[in-house]
N, C-alpha and C positions, 0 to 999 in steps of 0.2 A: 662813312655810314651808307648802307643800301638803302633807295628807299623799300617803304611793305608795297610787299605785291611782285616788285620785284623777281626774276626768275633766277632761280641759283642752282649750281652746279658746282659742288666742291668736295676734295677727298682732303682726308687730316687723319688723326689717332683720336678717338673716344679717350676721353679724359675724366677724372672724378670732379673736375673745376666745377661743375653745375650743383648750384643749391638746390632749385626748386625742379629743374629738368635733366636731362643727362646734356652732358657736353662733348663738343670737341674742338680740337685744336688743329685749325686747318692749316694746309702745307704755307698757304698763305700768311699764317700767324696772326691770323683772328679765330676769337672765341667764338664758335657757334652752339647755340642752345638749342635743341632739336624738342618738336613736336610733333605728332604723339607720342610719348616715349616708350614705344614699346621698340625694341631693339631685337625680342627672341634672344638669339642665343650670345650675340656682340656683346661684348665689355670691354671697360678702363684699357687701353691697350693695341684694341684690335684695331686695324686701318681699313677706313670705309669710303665709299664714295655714296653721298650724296644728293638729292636733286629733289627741288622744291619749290615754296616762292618764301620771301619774307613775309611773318607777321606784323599787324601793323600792331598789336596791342596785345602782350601777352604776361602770364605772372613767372615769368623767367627770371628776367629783372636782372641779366647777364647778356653779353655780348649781341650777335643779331640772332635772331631767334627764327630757323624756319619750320615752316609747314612742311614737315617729309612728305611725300608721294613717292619716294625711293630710295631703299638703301642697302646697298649692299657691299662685301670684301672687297677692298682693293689691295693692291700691290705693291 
């Protein structure tokens, strides 16, 4: 587990795994719940990179959940 606050930097595939948030499935093979969910045009599929810090308390209620500050296609 990360702790929150934590600074994070991770690419994976957006996944539909997220109940309450969108998800994804880092190359790492942890679930991340991303917030704010807004994505634009990314979905289920596309591969992203990334970069945030952890949430210390959020209604994900899945995997670690971070604060986006950045995200964009990855490769």
């Amino acid at each position: 587990m990360v702790a929150a606050g934590a600074a994070v930097s991770v690419t994976g595939t957006l996944t539909k795994e997220g109940v309450e948030c969108p998800a994804m499935r880092g190359d790492d093979g942890r679930l991340y719940t991303l917030i704010p969910p807004a994505l634009g045009k990314l979905g289920p599929g596309d591969r992203v990179h990334v970069e945030g810090s952890v949430a210390e308390m959020t209604m994900c209620q899945q995997g670690t959940t971070v604060v986006v500050t950045k995200i964009e296609p990855a490769r």
